[in-house]
MDTraj code that builds the backbone (N, CA, C; nanometers):
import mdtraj as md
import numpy as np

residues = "UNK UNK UNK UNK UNK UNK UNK UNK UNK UNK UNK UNK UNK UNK UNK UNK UNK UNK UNK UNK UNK UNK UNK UNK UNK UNK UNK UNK UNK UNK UNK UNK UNK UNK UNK UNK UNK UNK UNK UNK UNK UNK UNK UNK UNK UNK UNK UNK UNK UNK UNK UNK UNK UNK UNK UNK UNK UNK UNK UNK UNK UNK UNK UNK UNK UNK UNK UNK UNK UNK UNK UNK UNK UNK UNK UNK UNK UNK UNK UNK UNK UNK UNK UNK UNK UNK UNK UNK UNK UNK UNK UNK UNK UNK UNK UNK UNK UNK UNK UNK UNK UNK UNK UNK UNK UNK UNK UNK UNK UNK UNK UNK UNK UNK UNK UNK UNK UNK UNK UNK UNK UNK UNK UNK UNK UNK UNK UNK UNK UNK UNK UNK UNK UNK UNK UNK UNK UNK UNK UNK UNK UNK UNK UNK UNK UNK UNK UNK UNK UNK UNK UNK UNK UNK UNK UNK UNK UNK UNK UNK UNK UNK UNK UNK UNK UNK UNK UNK UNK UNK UNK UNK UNK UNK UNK UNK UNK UNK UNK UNK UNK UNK UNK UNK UNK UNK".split()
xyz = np.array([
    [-2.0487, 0.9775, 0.7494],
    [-1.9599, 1.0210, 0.6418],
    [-1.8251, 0.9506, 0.6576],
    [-1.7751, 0.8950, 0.5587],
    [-1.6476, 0.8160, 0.5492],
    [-1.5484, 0.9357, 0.5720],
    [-1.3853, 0.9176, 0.6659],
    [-1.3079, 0.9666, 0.6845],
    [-1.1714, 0.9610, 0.6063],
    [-1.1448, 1.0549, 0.5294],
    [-1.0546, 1.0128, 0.4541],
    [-0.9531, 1.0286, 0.5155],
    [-0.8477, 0.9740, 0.4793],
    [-0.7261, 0.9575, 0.5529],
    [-0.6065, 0.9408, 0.4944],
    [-0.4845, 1.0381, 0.4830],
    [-0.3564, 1.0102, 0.3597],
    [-0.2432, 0.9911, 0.4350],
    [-0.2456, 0.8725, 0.4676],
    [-0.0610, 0.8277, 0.5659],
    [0.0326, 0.8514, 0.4884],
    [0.1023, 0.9411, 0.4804],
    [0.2054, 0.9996, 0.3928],
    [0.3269, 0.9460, 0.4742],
    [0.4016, 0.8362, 0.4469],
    [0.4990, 0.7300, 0.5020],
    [0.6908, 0.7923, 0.3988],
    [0.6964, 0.8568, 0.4552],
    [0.8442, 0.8196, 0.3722],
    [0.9667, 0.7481, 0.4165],
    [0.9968, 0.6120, 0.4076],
    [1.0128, 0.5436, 0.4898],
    [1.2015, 0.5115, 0.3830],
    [1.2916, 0.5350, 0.4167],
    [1.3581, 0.4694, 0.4045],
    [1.5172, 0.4404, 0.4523],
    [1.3479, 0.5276, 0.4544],
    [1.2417, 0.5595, 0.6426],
    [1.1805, 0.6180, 0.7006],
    [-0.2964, -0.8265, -0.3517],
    [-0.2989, -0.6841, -0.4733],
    [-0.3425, -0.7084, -0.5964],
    [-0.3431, -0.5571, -0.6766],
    [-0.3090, -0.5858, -0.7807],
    [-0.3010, -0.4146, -0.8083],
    [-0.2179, -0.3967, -0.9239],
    [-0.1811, -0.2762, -0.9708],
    [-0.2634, -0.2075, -1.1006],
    [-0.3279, -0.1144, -1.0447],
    [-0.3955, -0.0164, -1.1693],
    [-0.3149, 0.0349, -1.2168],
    [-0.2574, 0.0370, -1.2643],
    [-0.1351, 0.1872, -1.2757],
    [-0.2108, 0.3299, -1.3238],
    [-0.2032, 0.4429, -1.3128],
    [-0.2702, 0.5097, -1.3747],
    [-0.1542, 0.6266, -1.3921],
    [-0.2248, 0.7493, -1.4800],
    [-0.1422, 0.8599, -1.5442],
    [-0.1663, 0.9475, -1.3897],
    [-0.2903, 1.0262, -1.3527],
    [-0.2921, 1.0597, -1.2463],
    [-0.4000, 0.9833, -1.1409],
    [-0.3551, 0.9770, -1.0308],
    [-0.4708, 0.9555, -0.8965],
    [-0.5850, 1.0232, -0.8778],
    [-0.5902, 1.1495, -0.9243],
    [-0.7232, 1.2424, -0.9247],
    [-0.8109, 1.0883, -1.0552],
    [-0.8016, 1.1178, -1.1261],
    [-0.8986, 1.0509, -1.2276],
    [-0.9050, 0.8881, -1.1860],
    [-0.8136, 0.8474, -1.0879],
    [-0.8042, 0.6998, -1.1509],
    [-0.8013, 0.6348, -0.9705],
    [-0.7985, 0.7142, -0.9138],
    [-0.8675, 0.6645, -0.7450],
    [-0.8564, 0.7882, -0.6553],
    [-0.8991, 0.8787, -0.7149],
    [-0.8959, 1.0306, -0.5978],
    [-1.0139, 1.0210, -0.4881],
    [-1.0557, 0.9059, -0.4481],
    [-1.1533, 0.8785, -0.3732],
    [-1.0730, 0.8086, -0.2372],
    [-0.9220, 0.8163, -0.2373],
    [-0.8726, 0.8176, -0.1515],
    [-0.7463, 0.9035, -0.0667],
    [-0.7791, 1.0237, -0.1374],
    [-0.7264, 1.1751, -0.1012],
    [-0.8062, 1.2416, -0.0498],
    [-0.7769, 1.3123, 0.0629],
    [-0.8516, 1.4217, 0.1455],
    [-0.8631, 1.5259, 0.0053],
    [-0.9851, 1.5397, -0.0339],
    [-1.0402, 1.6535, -0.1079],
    [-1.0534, 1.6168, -0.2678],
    [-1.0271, 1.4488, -0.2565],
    [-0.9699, 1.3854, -0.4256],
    [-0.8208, 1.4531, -0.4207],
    [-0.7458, 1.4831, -0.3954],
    [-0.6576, 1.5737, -0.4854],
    [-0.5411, 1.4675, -0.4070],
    [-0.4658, 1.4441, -0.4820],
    [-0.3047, 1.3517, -0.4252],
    [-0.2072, 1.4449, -0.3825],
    [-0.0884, 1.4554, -0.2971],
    [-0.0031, 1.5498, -0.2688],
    [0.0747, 1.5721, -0.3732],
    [0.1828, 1.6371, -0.3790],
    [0.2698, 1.6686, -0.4564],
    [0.3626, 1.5201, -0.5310],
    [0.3577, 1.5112, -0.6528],
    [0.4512, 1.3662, -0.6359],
    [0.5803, 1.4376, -0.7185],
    [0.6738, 1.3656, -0.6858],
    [0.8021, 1.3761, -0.7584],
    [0.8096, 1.3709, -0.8768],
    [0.9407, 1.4241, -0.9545],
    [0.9092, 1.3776, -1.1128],
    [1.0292, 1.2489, -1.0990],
    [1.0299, 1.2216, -1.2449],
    [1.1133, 1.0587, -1.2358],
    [1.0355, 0.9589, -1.3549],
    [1.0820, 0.9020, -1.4232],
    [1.0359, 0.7980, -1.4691],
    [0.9987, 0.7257, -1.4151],
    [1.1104, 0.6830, -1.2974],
    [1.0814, 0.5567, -1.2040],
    [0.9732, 0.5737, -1.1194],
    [0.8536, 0.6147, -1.1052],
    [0.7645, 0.6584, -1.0426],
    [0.6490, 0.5878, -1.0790],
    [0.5473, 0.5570, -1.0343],
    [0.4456, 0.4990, -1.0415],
    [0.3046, 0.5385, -0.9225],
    [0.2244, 0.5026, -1.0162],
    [0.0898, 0.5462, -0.9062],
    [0.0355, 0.4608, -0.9366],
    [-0.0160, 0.3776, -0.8363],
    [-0.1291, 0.2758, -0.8640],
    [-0.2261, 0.2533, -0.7625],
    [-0.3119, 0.2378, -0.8475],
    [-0.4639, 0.2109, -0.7479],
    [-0.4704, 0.0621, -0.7149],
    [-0.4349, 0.0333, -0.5822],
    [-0.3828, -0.1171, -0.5340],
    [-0.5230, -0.1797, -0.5249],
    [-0.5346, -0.2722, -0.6437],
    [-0.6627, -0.3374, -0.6742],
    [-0.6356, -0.4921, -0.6675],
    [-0.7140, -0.5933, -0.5740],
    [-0.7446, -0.7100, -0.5646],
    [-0.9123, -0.7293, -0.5919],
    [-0.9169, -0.8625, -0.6578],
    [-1.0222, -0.9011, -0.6773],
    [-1.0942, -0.8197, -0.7670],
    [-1.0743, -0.7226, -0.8574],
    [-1.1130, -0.5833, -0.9437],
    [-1.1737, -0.5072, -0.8542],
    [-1.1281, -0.4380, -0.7293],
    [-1.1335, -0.3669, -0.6476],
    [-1.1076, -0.2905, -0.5865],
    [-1.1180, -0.1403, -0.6322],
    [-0.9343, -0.0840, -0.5898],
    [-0.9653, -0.0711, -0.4166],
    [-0.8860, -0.0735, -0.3606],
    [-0.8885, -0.0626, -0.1929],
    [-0.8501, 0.0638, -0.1457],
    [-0.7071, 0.0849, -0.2121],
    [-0.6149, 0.2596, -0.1525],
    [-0.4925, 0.2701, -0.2686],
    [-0.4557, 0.3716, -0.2525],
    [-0.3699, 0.4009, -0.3234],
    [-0.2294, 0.4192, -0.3147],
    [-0.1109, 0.3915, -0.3752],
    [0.0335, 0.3863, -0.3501],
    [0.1048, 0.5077, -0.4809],
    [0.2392, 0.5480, -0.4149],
    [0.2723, 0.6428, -0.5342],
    [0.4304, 0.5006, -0.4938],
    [0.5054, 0.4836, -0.6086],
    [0.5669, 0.3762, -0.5743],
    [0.7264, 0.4288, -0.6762],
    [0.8145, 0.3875, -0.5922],
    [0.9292, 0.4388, -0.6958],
    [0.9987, 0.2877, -0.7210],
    [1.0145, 0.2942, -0.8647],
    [1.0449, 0.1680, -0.9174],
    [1.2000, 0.0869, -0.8811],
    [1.2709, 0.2122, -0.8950],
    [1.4040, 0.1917, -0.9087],
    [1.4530, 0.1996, -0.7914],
    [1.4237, 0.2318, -0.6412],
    [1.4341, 0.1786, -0.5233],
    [1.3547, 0.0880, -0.4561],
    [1.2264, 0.0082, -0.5376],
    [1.1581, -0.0821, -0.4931],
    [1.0764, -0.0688, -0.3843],
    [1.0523, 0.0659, -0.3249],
    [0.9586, 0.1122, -0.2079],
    [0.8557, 0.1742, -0.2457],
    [0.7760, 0.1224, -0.1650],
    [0.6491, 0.2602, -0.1744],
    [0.7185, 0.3879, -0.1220],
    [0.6618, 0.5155, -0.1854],
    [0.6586, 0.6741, -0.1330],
    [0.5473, 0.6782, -0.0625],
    [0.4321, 0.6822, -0.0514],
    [0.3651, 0.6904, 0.0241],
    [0.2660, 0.6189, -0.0592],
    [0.1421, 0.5816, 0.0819],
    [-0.0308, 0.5241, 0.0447],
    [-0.0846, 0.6279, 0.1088],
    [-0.2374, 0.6160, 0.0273],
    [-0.3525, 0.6463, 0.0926],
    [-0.4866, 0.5603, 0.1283],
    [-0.5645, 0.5874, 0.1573],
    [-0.6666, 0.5152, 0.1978],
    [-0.7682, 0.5774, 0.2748],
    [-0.8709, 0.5078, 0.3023],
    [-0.9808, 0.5751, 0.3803],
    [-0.9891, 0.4629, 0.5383],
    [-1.0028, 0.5498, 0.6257],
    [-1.0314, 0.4547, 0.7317],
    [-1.1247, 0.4929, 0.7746],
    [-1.2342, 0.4166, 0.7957],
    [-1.3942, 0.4191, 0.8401],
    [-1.4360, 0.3260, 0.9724],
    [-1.3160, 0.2530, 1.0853],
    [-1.2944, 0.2647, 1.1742],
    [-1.2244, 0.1244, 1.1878],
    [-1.2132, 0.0951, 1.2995],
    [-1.1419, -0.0226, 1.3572],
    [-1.2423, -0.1591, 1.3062],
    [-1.1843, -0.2009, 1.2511],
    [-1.2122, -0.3337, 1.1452],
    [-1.1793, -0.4627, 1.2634],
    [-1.0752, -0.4962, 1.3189],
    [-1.0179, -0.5853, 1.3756],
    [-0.9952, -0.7185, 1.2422],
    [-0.9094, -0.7068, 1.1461],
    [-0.8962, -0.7728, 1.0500],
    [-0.7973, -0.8454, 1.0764],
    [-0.7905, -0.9873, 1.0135],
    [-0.6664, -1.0528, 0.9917],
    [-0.5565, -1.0414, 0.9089],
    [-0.4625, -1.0888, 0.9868],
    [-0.3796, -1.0757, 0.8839],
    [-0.3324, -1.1897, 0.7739],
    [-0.2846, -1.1840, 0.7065],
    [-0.2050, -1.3242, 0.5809],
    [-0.0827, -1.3697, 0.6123],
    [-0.0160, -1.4371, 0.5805],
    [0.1092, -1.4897, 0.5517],
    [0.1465, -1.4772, 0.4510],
    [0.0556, -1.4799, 0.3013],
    [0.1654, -1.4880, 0.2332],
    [0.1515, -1.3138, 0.1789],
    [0.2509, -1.2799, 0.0117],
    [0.2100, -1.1392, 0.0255],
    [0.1995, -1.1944, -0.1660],
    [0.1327, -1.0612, -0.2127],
    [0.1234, -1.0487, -0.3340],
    [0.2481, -0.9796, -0.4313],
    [0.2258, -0.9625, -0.5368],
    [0.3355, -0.8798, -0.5863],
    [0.1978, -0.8012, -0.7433],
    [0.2340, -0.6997, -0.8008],
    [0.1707, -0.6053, -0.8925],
    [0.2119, -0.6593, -1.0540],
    [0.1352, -0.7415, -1.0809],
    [0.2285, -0.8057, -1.2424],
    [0.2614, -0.6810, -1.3428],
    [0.1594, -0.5612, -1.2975],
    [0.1758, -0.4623, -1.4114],
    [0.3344, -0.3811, -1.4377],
    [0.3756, -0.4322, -1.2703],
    [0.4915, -0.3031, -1.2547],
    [0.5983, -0.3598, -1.3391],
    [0.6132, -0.5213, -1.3419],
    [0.6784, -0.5937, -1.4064],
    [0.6624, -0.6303, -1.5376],
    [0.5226, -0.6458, -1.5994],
    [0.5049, -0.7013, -1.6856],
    [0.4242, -0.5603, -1.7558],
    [0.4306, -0.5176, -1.8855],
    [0.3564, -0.4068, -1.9159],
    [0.2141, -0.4755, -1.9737],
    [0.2017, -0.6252, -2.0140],
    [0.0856, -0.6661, -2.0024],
    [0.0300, -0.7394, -1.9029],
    [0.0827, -0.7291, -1.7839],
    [0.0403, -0.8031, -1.6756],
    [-0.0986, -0.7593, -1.6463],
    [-0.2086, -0.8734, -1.5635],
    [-0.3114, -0.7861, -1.5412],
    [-0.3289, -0.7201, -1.3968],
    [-0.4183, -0.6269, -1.3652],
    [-0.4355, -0.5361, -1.2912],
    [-0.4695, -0.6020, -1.1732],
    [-0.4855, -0.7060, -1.1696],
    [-0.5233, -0.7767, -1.0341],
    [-0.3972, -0.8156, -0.9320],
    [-0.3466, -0.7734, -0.8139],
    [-0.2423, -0.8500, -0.7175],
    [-0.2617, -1.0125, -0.7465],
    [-0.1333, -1.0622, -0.7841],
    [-0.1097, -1.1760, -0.8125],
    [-0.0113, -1.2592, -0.7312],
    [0.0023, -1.3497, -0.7170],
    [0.1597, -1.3994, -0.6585],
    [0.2888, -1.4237, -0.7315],
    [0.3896, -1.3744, -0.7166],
    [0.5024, -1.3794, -0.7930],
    [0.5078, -1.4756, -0.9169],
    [0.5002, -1.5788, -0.9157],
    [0.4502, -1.7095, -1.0181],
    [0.3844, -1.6891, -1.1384],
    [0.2860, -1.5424, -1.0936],
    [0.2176, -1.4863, -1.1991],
    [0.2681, -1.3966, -1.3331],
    [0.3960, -1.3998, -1.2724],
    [0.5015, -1.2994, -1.4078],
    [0.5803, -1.3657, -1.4367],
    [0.6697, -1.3365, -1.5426],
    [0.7265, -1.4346, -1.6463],
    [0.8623, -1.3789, -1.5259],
    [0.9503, -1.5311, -1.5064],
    [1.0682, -1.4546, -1.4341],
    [1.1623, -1.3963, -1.5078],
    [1.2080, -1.3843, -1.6536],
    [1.2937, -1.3025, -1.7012],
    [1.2533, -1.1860, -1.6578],
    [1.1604, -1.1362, -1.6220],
    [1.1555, -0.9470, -1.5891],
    [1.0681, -0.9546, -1.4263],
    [1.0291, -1.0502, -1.3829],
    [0.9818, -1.0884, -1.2605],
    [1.1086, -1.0037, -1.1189],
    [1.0610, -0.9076, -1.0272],
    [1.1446, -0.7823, -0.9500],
    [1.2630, -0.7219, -1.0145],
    [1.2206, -0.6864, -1.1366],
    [1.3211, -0.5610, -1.2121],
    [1.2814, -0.4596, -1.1682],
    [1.1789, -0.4545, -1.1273],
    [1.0610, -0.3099, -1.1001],
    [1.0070, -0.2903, -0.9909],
    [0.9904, -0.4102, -0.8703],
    [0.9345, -0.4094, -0.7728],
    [1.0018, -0.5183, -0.6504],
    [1.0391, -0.5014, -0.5866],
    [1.0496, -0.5996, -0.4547],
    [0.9919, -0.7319, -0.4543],
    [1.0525, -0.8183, -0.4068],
    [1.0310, -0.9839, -0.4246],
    [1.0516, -1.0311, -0.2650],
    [0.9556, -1.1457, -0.2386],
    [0.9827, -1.2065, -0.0755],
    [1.1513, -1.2096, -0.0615],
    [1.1871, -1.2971, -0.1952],
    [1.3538, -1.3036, -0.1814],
    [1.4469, -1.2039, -0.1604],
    [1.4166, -1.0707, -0.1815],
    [1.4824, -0.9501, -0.1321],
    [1.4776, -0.9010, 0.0312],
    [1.4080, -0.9623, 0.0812],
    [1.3497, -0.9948, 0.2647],
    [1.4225, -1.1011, 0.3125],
    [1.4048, -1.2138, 0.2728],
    [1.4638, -1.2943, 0.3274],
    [1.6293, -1.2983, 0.3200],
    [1.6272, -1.3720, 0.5030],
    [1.7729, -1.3082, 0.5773],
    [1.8684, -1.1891, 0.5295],
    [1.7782, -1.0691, 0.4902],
    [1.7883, -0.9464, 0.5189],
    [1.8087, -0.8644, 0.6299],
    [1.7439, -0.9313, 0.7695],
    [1.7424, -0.8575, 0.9048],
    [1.6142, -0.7453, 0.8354],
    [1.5346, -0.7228, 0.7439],
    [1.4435, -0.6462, 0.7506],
    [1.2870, -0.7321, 0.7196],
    [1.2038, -0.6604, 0.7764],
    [1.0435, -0.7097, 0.7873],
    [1.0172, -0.6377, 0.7046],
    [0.8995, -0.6778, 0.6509],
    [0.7871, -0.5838, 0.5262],
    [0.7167, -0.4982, 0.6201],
    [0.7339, -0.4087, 0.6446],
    [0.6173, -0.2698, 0.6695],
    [0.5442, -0.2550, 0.5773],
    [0.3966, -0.2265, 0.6781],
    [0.3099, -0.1958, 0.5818],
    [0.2983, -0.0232, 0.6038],
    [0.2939, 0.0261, 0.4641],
    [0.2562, 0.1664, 0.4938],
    [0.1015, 0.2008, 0.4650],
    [0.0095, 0.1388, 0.3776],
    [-0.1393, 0.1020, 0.4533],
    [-0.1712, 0.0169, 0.5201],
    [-0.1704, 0.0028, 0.6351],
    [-0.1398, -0.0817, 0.7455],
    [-0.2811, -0.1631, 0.7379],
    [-0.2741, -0.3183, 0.8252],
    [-0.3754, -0.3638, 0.7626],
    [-0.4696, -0.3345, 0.9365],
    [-0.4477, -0.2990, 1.0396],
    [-0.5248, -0.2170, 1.1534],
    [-0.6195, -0.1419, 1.0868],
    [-0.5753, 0.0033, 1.0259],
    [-0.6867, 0.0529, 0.9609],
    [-0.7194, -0.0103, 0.8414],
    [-0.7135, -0.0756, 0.7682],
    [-0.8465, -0.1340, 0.6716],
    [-0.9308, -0.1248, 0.7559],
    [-1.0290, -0.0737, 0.6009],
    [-1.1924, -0.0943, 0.5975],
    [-1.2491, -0.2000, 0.6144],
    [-1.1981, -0.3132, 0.5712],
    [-1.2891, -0.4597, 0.5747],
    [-1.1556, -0.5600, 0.5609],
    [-1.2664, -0.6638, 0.5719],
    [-1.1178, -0.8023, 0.5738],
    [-1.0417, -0.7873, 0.4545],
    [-1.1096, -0.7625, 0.3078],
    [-1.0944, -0.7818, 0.1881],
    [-0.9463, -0.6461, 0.1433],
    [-1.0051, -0.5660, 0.2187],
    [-0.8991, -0.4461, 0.2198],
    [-0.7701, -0.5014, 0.3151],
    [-0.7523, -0.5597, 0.3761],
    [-0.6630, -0.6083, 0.4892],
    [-0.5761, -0.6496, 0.4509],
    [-0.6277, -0.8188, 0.3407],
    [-0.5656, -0.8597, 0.2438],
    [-0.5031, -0.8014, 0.1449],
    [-0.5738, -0.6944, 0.0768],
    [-0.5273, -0.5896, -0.0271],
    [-0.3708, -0.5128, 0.0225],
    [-0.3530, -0.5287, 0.1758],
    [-0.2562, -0.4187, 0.1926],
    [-0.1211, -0.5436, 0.1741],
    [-0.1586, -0.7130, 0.1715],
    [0.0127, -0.7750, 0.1632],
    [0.0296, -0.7895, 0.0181],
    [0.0563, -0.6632, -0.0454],
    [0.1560, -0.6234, -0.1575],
    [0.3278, -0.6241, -0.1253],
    [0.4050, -0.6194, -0.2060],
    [0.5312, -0.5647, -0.1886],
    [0.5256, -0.4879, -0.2136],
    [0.4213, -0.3667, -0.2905],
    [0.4624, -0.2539, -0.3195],
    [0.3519, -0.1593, -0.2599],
    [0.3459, -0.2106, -0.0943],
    [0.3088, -0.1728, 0.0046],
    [0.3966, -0.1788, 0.1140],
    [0.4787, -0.2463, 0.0576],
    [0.5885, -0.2902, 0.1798],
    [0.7314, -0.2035, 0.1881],
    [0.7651, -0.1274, 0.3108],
    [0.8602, -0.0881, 0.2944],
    [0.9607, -0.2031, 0.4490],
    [1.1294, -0.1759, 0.3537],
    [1.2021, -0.2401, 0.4850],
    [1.2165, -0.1620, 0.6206],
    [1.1479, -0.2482, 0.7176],
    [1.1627, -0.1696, 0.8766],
    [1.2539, -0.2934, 0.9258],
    [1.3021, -0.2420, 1.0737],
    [1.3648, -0.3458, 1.1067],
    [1.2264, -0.3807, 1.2727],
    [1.3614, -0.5353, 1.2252],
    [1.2366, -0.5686, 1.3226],
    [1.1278, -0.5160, 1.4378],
    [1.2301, -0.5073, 1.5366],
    [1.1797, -0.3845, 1.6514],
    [1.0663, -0.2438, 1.6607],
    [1.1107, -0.2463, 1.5527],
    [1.0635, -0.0890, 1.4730],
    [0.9393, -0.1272, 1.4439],
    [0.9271, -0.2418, 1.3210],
    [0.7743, -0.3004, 1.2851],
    [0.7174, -0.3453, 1.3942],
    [0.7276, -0.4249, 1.4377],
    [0.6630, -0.5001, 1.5262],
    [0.6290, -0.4075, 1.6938],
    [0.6714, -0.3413, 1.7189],
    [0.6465, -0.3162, 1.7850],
    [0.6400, -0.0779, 1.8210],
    [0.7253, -0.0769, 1.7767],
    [0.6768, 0.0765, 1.7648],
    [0.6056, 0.1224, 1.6475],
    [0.6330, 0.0727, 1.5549],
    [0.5223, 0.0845, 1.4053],
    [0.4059, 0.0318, 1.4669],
    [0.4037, -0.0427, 1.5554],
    [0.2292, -0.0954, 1.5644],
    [0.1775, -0.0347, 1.6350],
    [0.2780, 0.0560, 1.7923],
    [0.1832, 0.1300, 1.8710],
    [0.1384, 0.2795, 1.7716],
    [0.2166, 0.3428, 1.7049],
    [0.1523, 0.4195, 1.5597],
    [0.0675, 0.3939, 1.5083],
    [0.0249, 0.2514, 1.4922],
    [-0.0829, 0.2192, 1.3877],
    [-0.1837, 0.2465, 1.5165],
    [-0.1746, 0.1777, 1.6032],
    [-0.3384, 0.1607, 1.7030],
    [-0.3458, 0.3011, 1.7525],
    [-0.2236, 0.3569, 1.8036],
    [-0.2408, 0.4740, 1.8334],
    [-0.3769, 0.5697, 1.7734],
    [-0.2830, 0.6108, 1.6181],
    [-0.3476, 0.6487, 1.5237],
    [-0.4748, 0.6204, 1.4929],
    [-0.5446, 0.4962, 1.5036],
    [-0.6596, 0.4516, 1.4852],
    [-0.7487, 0.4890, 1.5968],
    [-0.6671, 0.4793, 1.7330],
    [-0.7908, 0.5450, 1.8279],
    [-0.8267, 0.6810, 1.7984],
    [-0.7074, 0.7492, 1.7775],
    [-0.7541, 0.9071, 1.7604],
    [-0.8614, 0.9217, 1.6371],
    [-0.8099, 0.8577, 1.5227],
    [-0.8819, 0.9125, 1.4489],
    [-1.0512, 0.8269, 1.4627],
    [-1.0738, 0.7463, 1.5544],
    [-1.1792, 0.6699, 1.5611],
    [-1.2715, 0.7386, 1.6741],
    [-1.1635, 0.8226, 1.7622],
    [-1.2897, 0.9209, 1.8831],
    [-1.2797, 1.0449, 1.8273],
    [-1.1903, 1.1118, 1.7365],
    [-1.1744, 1.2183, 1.6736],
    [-1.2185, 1.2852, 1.5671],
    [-1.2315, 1.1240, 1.4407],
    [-1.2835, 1.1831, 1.3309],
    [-1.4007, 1.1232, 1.2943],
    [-1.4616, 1.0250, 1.3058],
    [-1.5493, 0.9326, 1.2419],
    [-1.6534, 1.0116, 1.2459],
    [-1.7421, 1.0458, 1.1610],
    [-1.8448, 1.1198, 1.1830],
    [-1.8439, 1.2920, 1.1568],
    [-1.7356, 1.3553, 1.1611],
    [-1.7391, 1.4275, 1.1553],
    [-1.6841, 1.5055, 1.0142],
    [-1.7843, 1.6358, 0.9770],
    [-1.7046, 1.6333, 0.8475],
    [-1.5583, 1.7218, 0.8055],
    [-1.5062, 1.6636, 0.7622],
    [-1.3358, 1.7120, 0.6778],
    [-1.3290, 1.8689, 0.6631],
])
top = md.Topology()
chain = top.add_chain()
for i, resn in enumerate(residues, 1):
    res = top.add_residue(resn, chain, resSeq=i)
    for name in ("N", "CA", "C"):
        top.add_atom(name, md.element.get_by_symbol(name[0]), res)
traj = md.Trajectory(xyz[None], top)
């Protein structure tokens, strides 16, 4: 039995489905289908983070501070996946006809190209790294791994923090829930 799993990240500290709610439109990555409580706001967004027409996990994303609120996802165990270099960006968040697939920045028209979402250029010589808040350790598969270098997966950590205490969290986390939960039911 697959383990569901909801890293509820509030950190501040692809491609974009957008949908009205997460129950109907990827509740297959909430413990029970059901999403937590989300905020109200215009600037708010939920999207089912889809590459390749695939949704992978899910993000609740606030527009107007450019961070994810939290992801979800399922982790079904230690993958040992690679990672990317480069990252994607969500054409929908930007473009209201953009398509649903993670694209690379290039892919939106730049008059409205990070009005709505975070850009590599908002990182660079920042002193902050992209955190991932579906980390690409737990992905399910390589394809999901890739799915997690969004920007609107990415929150700013500083270096130290990412690289090295954010990561003993991630493996941490993955052992427990890999001798703890796998197999067993919710």
């Amino acid at each position: 039995m697959l383990l569901h799993v909801l890293m509820l990240s509030l950190l501040s500290g692809g491609s974009a489905r957008i949908v009205r709610d997460f129950e109907s439109g990827c509740g297959q990555f909430f413990a029970n289908g059901r999403s937590p409580t989300r905020f109200p706001g215009l600037q708010y967004r939920q999207i089912c983070q889809m590459r390749k027409d695939v949704d992978y996990y899910a993000t609740f994303y606030d527009t107007e501070n450019k961070i994810p609120v939290y992801s979800a996802y399922k982790f079904e165990g230690i993958m040992h996946c690679k990672r990317r270099a480069s990252w994607y960006i969500e054409p929908q968040i930007d473009d209201n006809n953009g398509r649903p697939n993670m694209a690379s920045e290039g892919s939106v028209d730049i008059q409205v190209r990070g009005d709505r979402q975070a850009l590599n250029r908002d990182y660079y010589r920042s002193g902050y790294h992209k955190g991932h808040l579906a980390p690409v350790y737990l992905a399910n598969s390589q394809s999901c791994a890739y799915a997690t270098f969004t920007l609107t997966n990415a929150a700013p950590q500083a270096d130290y923090f990412n690289r090295v205490l954010w990561w003993d969290v991630e493996k941490s986390m993955a052992q427990y829930l890999e001798w703890g939960c796998i197999g067993k039911p919710l």
